[in-house]
C-alpha positions as CSV (number, residue, x, y, z in Angstrom):
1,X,-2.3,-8.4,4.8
2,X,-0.6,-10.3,7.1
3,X,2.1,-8.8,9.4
4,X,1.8,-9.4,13.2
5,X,-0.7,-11.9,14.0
6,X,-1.0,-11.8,17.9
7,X,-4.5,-14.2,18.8
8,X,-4.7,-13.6,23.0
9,X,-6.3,-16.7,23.3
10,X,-9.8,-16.7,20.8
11,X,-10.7,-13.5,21.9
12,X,-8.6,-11.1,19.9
13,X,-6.9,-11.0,16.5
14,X,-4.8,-8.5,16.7
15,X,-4.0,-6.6,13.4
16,X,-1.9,-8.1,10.3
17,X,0.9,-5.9,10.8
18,X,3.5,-8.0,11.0
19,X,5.2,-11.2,10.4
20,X,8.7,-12.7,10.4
21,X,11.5,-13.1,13.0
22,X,13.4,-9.8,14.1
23,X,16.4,-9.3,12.5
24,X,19.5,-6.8,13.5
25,X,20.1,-3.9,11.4
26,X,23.8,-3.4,10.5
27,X,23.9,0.0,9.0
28,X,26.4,0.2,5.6
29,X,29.4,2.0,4.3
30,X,28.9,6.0,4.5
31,X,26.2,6.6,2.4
32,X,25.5,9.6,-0.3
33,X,24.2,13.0,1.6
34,X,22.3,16.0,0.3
35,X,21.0,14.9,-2.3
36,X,17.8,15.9,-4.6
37,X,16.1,13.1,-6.6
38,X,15.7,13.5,-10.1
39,X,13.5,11.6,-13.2
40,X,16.5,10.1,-14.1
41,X,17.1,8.3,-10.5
42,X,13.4,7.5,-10.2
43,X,14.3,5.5,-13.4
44,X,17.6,4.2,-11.6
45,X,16.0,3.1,-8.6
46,X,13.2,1.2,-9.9
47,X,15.8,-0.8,-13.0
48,X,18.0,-1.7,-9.8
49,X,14.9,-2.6,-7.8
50,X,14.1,-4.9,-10.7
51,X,18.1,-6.3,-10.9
52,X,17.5,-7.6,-7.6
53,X,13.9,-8.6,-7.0
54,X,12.3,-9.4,-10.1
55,X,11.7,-12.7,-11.0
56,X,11.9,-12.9,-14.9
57,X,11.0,-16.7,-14.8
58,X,7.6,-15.9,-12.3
59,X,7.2,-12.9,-13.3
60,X,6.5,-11.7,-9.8
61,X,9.4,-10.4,-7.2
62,X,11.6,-12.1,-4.6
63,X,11.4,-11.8,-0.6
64,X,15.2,-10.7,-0.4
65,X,18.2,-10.6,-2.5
66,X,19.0,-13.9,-1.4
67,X,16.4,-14.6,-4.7
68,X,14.6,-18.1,-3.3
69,X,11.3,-17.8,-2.3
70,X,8.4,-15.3,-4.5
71,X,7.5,-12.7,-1.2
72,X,4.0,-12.3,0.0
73,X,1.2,-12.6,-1.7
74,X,-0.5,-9.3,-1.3
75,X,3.0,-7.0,-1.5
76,X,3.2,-8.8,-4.6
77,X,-0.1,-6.5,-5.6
78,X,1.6,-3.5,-4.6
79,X,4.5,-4.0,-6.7
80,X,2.2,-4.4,-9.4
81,X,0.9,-0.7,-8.5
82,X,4.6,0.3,-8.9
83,X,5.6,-1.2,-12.3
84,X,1.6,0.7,-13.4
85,X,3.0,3.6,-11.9
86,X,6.2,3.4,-13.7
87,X,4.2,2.8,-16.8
88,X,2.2,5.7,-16.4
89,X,5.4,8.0,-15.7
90,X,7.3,6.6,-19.0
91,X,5.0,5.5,-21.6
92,X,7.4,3.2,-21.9
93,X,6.4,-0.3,-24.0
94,X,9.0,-2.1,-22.1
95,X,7.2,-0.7,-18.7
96,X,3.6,-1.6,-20.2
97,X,4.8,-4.9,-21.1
98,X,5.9,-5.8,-17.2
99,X,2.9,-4.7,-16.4
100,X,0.9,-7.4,-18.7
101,X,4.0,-9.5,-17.6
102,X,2.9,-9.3,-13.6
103,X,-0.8,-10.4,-13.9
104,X,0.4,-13.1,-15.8
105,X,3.1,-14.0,-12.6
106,X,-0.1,-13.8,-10.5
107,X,-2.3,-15.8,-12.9
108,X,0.0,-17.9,-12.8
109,X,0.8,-18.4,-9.2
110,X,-2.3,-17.9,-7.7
111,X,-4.5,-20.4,-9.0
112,X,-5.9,-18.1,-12.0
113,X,-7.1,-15.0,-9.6
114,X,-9.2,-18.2,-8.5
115,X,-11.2,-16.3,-5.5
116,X,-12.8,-19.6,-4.1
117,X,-9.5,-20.8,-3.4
118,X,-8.9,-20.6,0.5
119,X,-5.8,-21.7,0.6
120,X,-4.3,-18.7,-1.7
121,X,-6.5,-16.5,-0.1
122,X,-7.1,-16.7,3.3
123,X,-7.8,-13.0,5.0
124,X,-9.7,-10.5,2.7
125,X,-7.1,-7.7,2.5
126,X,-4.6,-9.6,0.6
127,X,-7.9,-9.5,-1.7
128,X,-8.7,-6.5,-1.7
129,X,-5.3,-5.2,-2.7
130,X,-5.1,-7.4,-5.9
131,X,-8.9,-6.6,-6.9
132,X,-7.9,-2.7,-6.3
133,X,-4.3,-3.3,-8.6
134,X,-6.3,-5.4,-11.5
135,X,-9.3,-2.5,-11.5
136,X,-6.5,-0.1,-12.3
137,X,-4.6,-2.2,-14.5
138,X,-7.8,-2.6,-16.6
139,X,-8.0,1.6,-16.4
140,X,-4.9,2.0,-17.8
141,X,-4.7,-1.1,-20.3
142,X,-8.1,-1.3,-21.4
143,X,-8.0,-4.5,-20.8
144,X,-11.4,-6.4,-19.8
145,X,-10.5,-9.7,-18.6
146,X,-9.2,-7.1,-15.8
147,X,-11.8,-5.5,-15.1
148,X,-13.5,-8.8,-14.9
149,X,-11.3,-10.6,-12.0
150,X,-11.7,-7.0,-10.1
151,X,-15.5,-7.5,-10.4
152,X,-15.6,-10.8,-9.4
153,X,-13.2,-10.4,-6.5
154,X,-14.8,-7.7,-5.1
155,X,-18.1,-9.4,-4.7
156,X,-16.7,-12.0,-3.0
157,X,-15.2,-9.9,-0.7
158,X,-18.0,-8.3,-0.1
159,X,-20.0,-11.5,0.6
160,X,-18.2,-12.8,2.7
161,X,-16.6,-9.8,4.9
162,X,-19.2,-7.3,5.5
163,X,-21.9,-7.2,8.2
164,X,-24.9,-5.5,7.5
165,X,-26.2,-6.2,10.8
166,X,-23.0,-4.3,12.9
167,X,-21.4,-2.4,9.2
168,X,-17.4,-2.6,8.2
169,X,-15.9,-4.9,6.6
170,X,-14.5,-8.0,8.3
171,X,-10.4,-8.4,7.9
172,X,-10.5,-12.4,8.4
173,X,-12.7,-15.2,7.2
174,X,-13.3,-16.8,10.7
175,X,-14.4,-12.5,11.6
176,X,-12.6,-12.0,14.3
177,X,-12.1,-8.4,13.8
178,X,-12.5,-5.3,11.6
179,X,-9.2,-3.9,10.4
180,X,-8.4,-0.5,8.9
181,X,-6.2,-2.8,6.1
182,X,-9.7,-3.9,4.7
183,X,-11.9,-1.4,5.4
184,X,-10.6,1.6,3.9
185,X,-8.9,-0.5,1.1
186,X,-12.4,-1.8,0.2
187,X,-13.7,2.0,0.2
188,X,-10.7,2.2,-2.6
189,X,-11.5,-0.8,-4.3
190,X,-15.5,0.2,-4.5
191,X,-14.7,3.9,-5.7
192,X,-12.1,2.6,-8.4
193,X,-15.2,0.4,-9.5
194,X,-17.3,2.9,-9.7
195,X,-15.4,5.4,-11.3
196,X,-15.0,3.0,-14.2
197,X,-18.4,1.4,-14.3
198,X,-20.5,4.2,-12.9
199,X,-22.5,2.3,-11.0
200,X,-24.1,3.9,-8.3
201,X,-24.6,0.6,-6.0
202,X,-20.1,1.0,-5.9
203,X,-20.7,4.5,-4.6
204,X,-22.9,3.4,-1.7
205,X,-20.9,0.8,-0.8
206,X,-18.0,3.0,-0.6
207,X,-20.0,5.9,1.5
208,X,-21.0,2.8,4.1
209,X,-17.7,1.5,4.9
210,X,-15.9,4.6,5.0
211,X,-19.1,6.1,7.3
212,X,-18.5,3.4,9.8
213,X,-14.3,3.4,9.3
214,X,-14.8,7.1,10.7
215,X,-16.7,6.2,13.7
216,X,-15.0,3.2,14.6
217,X,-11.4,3.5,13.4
218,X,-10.8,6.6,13.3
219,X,-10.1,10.1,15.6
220,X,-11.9,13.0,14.3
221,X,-9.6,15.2,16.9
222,X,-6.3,14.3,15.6
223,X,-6.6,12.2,12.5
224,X,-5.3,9.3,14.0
225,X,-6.6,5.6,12.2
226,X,-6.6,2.7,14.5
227,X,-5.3,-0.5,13.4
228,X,-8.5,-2.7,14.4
229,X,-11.6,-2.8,15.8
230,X,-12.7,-6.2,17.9
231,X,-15.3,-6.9,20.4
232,X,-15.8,-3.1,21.1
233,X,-12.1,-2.6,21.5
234,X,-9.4,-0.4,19.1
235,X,-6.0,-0.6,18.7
236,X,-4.3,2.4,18.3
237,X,-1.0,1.3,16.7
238,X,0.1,3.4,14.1
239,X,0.8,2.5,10.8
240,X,1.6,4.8,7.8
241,X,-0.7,2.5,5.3
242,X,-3.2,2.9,7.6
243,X,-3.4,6.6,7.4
244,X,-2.9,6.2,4.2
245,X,-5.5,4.2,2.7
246,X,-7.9,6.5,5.1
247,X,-6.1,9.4,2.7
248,X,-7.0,7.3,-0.5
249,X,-10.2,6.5,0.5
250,X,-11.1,10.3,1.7
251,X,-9.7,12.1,-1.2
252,X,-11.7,9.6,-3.9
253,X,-15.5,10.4,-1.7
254,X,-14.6,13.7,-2.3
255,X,-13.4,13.6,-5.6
256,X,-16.9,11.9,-6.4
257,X,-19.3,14.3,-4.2
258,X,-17.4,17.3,-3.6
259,X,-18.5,16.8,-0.1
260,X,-15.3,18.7,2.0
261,X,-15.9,16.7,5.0
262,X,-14.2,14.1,3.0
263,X,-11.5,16.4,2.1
264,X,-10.9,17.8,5.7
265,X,-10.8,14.1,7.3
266,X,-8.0,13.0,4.6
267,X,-6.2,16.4,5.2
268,X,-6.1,15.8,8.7
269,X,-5.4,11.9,8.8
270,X,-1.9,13.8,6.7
271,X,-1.0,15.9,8.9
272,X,-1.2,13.4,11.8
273,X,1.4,11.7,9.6
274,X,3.7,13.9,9.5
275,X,3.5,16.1,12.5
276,X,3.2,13.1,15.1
277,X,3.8,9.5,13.5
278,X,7.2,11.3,11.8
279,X,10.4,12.5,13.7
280,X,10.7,16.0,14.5
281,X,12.4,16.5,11.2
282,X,9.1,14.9,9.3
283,X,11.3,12.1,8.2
284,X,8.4,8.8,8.5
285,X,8.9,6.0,11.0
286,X,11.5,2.9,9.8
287,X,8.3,0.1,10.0
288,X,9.6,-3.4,9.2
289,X,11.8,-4.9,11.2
290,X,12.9,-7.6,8.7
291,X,9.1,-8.1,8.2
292,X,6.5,-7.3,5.7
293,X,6.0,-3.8,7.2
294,X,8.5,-2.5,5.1
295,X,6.0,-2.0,2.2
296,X,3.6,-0.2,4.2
297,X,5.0,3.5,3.3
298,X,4.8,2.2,-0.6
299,X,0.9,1.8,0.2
300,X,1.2,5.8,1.9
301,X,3.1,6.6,-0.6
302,X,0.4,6.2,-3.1
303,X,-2.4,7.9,-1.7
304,X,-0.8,10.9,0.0
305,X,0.1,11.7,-3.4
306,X,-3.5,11.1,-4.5
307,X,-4.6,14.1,-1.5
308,X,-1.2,16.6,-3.0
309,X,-3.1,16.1,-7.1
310,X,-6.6,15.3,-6.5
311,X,-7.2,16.7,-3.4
312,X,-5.1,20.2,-4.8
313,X,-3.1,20.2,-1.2
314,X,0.4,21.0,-1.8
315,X,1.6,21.6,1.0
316,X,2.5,18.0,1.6
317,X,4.6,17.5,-1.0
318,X,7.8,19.1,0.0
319,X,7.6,16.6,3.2
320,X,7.2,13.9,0.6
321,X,10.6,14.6,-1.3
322,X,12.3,15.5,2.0
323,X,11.5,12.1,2.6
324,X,12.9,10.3,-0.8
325,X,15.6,12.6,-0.8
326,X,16.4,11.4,2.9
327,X,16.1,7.5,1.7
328,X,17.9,8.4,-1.9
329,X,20.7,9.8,0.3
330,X,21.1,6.7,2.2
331,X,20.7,4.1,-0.3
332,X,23.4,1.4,-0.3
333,X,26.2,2.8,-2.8
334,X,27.1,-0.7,-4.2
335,X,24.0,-1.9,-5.4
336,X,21.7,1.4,-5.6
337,X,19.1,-0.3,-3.1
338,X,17.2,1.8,-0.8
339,X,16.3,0.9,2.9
340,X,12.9,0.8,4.9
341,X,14.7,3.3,7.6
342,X,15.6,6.6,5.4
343,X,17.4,8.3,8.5
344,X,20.3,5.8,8.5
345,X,22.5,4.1,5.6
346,X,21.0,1.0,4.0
347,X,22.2,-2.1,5.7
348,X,24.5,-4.6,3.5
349,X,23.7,-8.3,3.2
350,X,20.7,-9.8,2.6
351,X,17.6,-6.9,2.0
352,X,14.2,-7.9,2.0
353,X,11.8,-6.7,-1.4
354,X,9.7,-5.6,1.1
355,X,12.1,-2.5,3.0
356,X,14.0,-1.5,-0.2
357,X,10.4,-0.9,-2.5
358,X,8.7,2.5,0.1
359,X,11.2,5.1,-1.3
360,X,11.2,3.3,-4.8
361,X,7.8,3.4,-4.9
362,X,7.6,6.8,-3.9
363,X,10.0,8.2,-6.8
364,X,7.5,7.2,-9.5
365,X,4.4,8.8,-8.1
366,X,6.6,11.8,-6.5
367,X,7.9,14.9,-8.9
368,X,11.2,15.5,-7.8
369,X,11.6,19.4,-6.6
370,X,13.7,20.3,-9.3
């Protein structure tokens, strides 16, 4: 996942949090207020997210409404997660068709799902996200040749990214440092594989990275998830899909040992979300700055969601609509399009995929509260 790339010299590869130039926010018209999301505007949202982003010629989505260039490789993954999602909410056959209609845009684009190929790939996370997305696109299709790239994809990874001699999971092929984007999204991608294989060697796997995640990326006091670990140093930036692929990973060891160690760490990593990385009205922070950090709360999103079902912790989930209902609110009344920053009103002009997809993709996995 690439979204800052800051090298200090050779010594430090600072964490793929973001990418692209600054850009100024100019806030829009007045927007809607108090409002309460429904079914019916989860529905809304994602059709206008489609009107404006979705390719129908690649079959994969846009960077902005300016509708030139495809966006990033790996968000391109997560809005694969969103149209399964939306799938898996409707039932749908036009939603299960743009589902099949996605991996072919990828198949397509990306040199077949080729793995080999370093210059469509060239950090393991953007991997990683596509092998988790086709694992559960093979869960909820059936689908084999699915379940066959995710295989595939996932060895590679692991061949090439983790070290057995020091453990984690290397974020970049020249291993330069060991990210929480890799390392807890490979703990995802192994438990998905093993919940569908039942291979025990998946489970390990998953137990091992996640084991060294928590001692090196991670602060059992508050629940805090670094952003990398290099050369015996962490950053501590905060990132909400950060603490929330911790949250994915936690919640799916405990789902498969019943261990609550696994439980309390994801419960924890939550409320560090919310009662320090949000404002002191538990709306969560803007992230994306005209940069690929607007997806990030998509990713969160997905797996705080995961802890409020699987993990039977409801107490998160009136913080979640607060938050959809804040972005829902403020979406831009012309065109329906959210905004990466729910406090204020969506900005007009050119909108990036990227910042108008968190609150989107948070409608479909999200019950509304009435």
């Amino acid at each position: 996942m690439k979204r800052t790339f800051i090298l200090l010299a050779a010594l430090l590869l600072h964490s793929n949090c973001s990418r692209s130039g600054a850009k100024n926010d100019v806030p829009g018209p007045t927007p809607v207020q108090g409002v309460s999301f429904t079914l019916k505007d989860a529905t809304t949202a994602y059709n206008t997210f489609n009107q404006y982003f979705y390719s129908s010629s690649d079959k994969l989505y846009y960077a902005t409404t300016a509708q030139k260039t495809i966006g990033a490789i790996w968000t391109q993954a997560i809005y694969w997660d969103m149209a399964m999602n939306v799938y898996k909410r409707s039932g749908a056959a036009a939603d299960l068709q743009r589902v099949n209609d996605i991996f072919q845009g990828g198949f397509n684009r990306y040199d077949q799902y080729n793995w080999n190929n370093t210059k469509e790939w060239f950090i393991y996370d953007d991997m990683m996200w596509w092998i988790i997305s086709l694992a559960r696109a093979h869960q909820l299709t059936g689908n084999k040749n699915y379940l066959d790239l995710s295989l595939s994809g996932f060895k590679r990874v692991w061949d090439g990214s983790y070290d057995p001699a020091g453990g984690g999971m290397f974020w970049d092929f020249s291993h330069n440092g060991k990210n929480a984007c890799i390392n807890f999204p490979t703990v995802i991608g192994a438990m998905t594989l093993y919940n569908i294989t039942h291979d025990a060697t998946y489970l390990q796997k998953a137990k091992d990275v996640y084991s060294w995640g928590v001692n090196n990326l991670y602060d059992a006091s508050t629940g805090r998830v670094a952003d990398y670990y290099v050369n015996g140093r962490k950053d501590w930036t905060d990132y909400t899909y950060n603490q929330g692929t911790f949250i994915g990973a936690a919640v799916m060891l405990y789902k498969a040992t019943g261990a609550p160690a696994y439980l309390d760490q994801a419960k924890l990593a939550a409320t560090y979300t919310q009662k320090t990385m949000s404002d002191v009205n538990g709306i969560l922070p803007a992230e994306g700055d005209w940069n690929e950090q607007g997806v990030l709360k998509a990713i969160f999103g997905q797996y705080i969601m995961m802890l409020i079902n699987d993990g039977k912790q409801a107490q998160f989930l009136p913080w979640v609509q607060q938050n959809i209902n804040a972005a829902w609110g403020n979406r831009d009344a012309a065109r329906g399009l959210t905004y990466r920053n729910y406090k204020v009103p969506c900005v007009t002009g050119e909108l990036q995929s990227y910042e108008a997809s968190s609150a989107v993709y948070m409608m479909q996995v999200c019950p509304p509260a009435k």
